[in-house]
N, CA, C and O atoms as a Tinker XYZ file with bonds, in Angstrom:
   348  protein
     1  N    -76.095000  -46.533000   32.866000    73     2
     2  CA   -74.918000  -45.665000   32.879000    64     1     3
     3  C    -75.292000  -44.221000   33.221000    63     2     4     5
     4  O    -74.612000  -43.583000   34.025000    81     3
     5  N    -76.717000  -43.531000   32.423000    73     3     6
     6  CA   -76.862000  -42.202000   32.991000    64     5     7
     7  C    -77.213000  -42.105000   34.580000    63     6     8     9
     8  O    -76.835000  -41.178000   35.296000    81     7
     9  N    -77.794000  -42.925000   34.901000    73     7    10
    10  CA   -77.927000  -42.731000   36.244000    64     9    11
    11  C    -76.698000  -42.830000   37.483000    63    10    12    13
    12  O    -76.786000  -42.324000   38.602000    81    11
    13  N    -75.672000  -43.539000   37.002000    73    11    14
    14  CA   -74.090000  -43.604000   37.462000    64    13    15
    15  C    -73.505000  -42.716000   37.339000    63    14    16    17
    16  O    -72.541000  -42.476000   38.067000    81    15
    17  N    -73.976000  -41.763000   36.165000    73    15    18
    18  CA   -72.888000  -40.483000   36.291000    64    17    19
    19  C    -74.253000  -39.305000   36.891000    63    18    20    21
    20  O    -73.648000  -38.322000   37.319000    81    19
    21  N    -75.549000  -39.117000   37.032000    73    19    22
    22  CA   -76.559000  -38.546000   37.488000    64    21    23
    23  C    -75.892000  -38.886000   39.336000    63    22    24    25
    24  O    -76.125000  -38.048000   40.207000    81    23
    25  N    -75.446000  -39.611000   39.519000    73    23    26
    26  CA   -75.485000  -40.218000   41.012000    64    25    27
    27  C    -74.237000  -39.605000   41.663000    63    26    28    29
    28  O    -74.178000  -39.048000   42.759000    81    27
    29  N    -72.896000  -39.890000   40.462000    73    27    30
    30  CA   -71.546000  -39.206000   40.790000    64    29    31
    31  C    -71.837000  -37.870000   41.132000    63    30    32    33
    32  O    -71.199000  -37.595000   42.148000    81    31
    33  N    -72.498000  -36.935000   40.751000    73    31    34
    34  CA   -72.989000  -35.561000   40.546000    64    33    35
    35  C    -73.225000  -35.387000   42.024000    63    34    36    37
    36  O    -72.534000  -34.764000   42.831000    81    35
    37  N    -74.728000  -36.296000   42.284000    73    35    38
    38  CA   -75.457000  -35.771000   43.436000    64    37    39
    39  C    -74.444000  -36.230000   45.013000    63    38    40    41
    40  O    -74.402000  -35.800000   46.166000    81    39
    41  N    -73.776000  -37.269000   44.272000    73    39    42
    42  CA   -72.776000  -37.413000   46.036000    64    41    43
    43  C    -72.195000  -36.884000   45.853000    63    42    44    45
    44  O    -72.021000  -36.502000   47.010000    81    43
    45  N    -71.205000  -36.074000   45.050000    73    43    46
    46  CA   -70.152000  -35.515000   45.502000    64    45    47
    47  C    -70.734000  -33.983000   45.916000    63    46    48    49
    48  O    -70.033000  -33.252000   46.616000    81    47
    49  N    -71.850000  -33.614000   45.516000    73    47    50
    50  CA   -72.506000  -32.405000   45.965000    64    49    51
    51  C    -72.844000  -32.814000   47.671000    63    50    52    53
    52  O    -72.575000  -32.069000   48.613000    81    51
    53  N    -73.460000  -34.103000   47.778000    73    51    54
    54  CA   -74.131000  -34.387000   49.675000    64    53    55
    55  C    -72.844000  -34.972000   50.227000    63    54    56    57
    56  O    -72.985000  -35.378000   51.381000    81    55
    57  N    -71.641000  -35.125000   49.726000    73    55    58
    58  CA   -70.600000  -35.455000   50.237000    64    57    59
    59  C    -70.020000  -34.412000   50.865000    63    58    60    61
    60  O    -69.469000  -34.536000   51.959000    81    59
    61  N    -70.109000  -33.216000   50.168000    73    59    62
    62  CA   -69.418000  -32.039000   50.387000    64    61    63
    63  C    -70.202000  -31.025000   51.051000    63    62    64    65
    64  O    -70.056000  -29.838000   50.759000    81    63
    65  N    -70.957000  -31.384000   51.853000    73    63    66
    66  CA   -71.902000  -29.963000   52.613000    64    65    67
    67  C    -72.360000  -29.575000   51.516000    63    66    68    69
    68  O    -71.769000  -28.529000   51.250000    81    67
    69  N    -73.167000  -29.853000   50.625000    73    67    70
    70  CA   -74.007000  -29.395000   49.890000    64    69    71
    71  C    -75.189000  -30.241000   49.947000    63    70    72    73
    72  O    -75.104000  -31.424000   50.280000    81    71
    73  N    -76.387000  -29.632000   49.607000    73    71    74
    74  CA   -77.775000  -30.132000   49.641000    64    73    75
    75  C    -78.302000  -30.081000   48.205000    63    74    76    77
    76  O    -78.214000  -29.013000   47.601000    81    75
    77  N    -78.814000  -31.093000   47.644000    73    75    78
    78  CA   -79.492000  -30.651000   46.518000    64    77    79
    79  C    -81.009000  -30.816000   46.824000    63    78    80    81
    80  O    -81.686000  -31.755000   47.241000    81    79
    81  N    -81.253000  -29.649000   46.486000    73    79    82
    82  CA   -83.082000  -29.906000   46.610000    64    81    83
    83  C    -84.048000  -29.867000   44.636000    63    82    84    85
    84  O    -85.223000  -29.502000   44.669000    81    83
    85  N    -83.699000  -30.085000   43.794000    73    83    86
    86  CA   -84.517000  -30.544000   43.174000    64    85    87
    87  C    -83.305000  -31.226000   41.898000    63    86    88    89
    88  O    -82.444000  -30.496000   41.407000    81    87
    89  N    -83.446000  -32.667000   41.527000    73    87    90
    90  CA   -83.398000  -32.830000   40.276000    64    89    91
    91  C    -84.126000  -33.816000   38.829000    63    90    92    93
    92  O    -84.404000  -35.000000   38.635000    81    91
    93  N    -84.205000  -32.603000   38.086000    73    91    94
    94  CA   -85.082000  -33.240000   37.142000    64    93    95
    95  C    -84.643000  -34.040000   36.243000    63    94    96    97
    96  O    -84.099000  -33.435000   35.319000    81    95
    97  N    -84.662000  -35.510000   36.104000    73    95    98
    98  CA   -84.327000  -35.718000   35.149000    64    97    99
    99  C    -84.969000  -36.153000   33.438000    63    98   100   101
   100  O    -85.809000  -36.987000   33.102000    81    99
   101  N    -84.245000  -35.294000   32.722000    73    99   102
   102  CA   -85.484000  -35.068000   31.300000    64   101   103
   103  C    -84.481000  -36.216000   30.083000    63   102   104   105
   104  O    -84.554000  -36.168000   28.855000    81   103
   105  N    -83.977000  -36.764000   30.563000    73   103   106
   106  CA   -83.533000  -37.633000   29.300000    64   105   107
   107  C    -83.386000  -37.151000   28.090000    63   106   108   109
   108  O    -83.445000  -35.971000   27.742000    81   107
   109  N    -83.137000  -38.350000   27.275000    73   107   110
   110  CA   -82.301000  -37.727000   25.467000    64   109   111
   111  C    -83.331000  -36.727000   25.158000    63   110   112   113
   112  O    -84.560000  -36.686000   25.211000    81   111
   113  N    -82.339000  -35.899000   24.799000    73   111   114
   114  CA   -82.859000  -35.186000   23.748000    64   113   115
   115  C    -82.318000  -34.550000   22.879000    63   114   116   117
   116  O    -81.148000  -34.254000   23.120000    81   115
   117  N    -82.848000  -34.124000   21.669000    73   115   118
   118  CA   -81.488000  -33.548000   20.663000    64   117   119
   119  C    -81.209000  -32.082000   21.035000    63   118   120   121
   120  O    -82.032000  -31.223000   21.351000    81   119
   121  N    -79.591000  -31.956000   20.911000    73   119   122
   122  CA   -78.630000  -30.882000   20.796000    64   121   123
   123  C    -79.107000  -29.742000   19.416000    63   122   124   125
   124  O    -79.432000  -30.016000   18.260000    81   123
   125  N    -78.991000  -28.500000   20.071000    73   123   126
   126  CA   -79.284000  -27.507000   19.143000    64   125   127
   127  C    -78.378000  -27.303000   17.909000    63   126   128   129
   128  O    -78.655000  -26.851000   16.798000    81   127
   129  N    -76.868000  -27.904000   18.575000    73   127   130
   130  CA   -76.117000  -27.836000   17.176000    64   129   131
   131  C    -75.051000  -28.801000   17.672000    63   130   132   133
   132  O    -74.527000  -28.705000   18.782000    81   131
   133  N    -74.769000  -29.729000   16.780000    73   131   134
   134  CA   -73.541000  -30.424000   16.730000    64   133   135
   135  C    -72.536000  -30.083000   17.601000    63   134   136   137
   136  O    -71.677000  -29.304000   17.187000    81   135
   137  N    -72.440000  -30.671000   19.162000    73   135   138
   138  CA   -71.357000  -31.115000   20.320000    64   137   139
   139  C    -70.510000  -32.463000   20.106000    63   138   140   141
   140  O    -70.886000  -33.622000   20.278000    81   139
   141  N    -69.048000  -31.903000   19.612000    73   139   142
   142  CA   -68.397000  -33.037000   19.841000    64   141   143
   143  C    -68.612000  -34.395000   18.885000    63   142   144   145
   144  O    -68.378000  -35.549000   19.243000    81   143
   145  N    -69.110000  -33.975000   17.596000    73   143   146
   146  CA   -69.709000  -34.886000   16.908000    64   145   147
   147  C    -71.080000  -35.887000   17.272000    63   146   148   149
   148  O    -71.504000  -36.789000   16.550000    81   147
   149  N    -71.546000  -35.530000   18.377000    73   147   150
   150  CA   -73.149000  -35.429000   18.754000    64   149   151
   151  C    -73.807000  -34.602000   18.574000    63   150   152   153
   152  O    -73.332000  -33.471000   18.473000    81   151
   153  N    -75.269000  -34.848000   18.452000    73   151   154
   154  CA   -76.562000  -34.077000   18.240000    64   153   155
   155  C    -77.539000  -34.224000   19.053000    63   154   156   157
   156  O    -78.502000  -33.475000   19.215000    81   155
   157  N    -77.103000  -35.939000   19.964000    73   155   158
   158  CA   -78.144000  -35.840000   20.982000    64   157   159
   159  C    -77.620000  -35.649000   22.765000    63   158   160   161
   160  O    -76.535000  -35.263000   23.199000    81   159
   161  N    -78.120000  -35.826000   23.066000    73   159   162
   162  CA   -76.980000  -35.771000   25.031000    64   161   163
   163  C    -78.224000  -36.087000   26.293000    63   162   164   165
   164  O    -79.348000  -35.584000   26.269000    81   163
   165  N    -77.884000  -36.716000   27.004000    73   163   166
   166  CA   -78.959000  -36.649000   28.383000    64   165   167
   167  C    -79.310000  -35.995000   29.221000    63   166   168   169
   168  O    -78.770000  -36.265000   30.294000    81   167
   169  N    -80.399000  -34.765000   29.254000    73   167   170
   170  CA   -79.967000  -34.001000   30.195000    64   169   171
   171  C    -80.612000  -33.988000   31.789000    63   170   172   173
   172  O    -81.582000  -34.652000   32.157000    81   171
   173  N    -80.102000  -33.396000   32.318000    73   171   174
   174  CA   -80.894000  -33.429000   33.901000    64   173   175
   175  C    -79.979000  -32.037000   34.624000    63   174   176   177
   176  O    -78.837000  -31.608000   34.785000    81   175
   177  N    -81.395000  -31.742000   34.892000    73   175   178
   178  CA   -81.207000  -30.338000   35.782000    64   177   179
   179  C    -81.091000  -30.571000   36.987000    63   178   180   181
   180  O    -82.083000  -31.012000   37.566000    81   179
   181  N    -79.861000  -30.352000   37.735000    73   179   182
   182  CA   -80.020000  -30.105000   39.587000    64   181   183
   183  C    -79.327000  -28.977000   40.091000    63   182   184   185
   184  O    -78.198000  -28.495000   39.998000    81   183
   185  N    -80.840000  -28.623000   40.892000    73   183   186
   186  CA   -80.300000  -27.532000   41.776000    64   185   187
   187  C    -79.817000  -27.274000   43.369000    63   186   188   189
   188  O    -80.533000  -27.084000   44.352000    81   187
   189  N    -79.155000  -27.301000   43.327000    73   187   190
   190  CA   -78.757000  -27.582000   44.909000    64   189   191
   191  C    -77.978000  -25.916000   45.409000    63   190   192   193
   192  O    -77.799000  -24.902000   44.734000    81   191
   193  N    -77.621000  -26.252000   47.014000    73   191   194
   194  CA   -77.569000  -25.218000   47.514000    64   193   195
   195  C    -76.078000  -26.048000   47.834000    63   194   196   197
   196  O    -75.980000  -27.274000   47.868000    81   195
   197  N    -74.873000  -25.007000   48.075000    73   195   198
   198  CA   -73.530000  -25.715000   48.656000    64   197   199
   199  C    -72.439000  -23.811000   48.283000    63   198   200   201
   200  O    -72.546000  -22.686000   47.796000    81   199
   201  N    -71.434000  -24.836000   49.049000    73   199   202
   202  CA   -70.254000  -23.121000   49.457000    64   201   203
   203  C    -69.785000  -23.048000   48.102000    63   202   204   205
   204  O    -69.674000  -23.996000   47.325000    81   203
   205  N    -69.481000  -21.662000   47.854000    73   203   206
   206  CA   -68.787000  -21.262000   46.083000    64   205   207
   207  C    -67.556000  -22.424000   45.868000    63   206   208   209
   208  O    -67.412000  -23.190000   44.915000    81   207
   209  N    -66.869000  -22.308000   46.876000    73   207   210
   210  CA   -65.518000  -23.780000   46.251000    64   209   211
   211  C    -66.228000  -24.517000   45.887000    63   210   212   213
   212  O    -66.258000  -24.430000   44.660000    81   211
   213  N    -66.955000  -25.346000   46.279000    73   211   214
   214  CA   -67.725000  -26.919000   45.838000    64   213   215
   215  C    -68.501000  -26.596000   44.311000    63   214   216   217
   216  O    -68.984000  -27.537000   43.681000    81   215
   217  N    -68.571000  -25.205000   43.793000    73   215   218
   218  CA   -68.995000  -25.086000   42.745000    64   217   219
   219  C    -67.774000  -25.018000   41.628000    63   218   220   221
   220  O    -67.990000  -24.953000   40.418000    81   219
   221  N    -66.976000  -25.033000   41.991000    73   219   222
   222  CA   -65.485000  -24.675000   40.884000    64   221   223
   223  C    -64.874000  -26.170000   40.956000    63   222   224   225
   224  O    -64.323000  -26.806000   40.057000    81   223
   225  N    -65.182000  -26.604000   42.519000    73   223   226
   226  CA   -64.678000  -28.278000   42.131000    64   225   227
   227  C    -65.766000  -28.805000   41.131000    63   226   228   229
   228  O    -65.362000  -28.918000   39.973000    81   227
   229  N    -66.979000  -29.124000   41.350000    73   227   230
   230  CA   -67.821000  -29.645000   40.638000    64   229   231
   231  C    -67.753000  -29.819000   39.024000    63   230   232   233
   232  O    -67.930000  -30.805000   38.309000    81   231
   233  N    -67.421000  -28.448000   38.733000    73   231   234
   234  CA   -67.273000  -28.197000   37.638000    64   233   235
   235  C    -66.000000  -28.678000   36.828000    63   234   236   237
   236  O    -66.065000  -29.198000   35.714000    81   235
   237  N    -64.494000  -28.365000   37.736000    73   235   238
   238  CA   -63.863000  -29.042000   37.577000    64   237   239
   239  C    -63.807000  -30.782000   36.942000    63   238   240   241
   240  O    -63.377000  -31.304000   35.913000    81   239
   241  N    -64.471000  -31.254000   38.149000    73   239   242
   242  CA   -64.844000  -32.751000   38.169000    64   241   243
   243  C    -65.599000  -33.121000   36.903000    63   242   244   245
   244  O    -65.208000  -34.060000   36.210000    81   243
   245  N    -66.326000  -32.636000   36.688000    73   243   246
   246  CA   -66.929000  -32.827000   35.012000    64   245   247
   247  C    -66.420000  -32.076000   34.228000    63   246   248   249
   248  O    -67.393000  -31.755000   33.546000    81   247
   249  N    -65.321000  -31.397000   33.706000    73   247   250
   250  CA   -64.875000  -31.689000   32.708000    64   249   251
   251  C    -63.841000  -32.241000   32.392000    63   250   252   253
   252  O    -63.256000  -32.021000   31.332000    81   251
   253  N    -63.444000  -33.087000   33.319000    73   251   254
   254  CA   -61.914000  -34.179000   33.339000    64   253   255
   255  C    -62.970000  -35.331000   33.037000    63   254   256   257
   256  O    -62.766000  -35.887000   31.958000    81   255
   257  N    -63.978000  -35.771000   33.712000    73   255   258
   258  CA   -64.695000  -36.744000   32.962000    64   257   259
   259  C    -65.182000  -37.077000   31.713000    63   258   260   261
   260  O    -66.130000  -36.355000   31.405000    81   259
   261  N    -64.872000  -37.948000   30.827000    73   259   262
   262  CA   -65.158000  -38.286000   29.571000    64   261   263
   263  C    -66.287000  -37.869000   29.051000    63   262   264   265
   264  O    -66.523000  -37.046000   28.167000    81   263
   265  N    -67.131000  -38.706000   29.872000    73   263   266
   266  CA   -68.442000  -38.781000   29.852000    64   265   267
   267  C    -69.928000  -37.830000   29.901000    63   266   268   269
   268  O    -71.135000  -38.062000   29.822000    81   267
   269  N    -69.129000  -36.755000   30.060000    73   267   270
   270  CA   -69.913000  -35.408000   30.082000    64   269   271
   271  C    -69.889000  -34.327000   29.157000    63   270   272   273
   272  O    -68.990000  -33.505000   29.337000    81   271
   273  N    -70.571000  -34.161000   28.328000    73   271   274
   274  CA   -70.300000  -33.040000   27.063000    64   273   275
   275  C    -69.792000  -31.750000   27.566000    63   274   276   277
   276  O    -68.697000  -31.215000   27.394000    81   275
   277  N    -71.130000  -31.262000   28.412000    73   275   278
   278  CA   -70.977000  -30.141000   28.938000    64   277   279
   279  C    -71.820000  -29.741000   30.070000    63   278   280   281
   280  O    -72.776000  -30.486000   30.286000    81   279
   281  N    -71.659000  -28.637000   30.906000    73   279   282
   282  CA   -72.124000  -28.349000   32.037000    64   281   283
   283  C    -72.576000  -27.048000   31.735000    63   282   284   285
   284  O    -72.400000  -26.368000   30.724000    81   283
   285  N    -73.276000  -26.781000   32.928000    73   283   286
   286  CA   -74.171000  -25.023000   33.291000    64   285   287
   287  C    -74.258000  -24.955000   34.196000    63   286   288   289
   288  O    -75.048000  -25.692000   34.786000    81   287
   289  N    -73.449000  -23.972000   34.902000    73   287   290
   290  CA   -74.127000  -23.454000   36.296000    64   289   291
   291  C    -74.677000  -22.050000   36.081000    63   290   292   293
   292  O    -74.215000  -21.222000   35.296000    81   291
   293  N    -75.405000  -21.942000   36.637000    73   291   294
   294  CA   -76.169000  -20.556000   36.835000    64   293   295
   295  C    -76.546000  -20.528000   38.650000    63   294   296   297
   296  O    -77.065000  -21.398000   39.350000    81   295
   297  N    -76.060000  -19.216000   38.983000    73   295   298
   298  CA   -76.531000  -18.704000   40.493000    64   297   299
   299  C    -77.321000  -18.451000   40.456000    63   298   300   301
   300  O    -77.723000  -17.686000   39.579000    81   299
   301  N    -78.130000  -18.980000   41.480000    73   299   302
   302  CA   -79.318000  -18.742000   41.693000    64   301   303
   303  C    -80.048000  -16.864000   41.885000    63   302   304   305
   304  O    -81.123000  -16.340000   41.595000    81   303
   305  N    -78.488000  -16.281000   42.653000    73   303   306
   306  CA   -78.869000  -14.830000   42.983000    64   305   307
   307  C    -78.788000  -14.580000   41.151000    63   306   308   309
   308  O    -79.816000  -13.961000   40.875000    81   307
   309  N    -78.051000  -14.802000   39.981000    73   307   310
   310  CA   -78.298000  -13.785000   38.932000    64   309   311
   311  C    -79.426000  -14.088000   37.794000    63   310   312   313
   312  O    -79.461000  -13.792000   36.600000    81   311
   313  N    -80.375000  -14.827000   38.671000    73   311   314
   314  CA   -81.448000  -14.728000   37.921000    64   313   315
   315  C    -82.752000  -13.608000   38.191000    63   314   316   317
   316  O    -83.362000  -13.722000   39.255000    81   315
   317  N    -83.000000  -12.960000   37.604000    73   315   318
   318  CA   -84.231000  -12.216000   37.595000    64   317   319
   319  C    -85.432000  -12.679000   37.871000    63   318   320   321
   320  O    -85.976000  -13.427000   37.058000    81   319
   321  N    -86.010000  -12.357000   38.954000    73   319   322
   322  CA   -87.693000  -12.837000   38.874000    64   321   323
   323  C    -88.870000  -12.398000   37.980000    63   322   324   325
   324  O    -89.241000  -11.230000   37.868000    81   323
   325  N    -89.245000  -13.123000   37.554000    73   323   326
   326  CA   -90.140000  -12.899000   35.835000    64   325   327
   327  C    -91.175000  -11.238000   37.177000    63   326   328   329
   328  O    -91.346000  -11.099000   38.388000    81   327
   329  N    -91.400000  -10.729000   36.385000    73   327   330
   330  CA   -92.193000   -9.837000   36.595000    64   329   331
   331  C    -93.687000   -9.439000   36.080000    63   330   332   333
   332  O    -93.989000   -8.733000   35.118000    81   331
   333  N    -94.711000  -10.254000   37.214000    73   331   334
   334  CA   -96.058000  -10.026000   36.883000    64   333   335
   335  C    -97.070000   -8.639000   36.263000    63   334   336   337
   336  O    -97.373000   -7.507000   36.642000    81   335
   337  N    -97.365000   -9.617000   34.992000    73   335   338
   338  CA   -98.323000   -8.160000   34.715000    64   337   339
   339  C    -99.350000   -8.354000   34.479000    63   338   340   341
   340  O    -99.800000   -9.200000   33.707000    81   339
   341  N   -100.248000   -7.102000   35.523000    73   339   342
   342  CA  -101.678000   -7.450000   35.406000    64   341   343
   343  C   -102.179000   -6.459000   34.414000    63   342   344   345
   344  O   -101.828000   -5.397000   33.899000    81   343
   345  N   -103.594000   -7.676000   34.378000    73   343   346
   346  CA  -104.222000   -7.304000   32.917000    64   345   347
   347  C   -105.182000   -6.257000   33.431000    63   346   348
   348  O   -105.919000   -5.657000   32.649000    81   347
């Protein structure tokens, strides 16, 4: 079953002019605090590249689905690059 809804994810992203180039998948693991009367959830990280609409559908699309606790997107531009310090 996780891999059926892991799969729904990645086609409707290569369906839609989007590319995903990495996903990890890290399986159960426990929740930091009680979701929904769960503690544990499956997770898997993918990052893909696709146009801002396909990110508001996506999101959309999982949370009308049952089967999904919750989601995260993060842009890639508002992350900070760790900043090296030499010793």
């Amino acid at each position: 079953k996780y891999q059926e809804l892991t799969d729904k994810v990645t086609t409707f992203i290569t369906e839609n002019e989007g590319e995903v180039t990495l996903l990890n998948v890290m399986g159960v693991r426990d929740i930091a605090h009680e979701l929904k009367k769960f503690n544990q959830g499956y997770y898997v990280q993918c990052q893909f590249s696709a146009k801002p609409t396909l990110i508001e559908e996506l999101r959309e699309k999982i949370r009308l689905d049952e089967h999904y606790l919750r989601e995260l997107v993060v842009l890639r531009d508002s992350i900070e690059p760790k900043k090296v310090v030499e010793a």
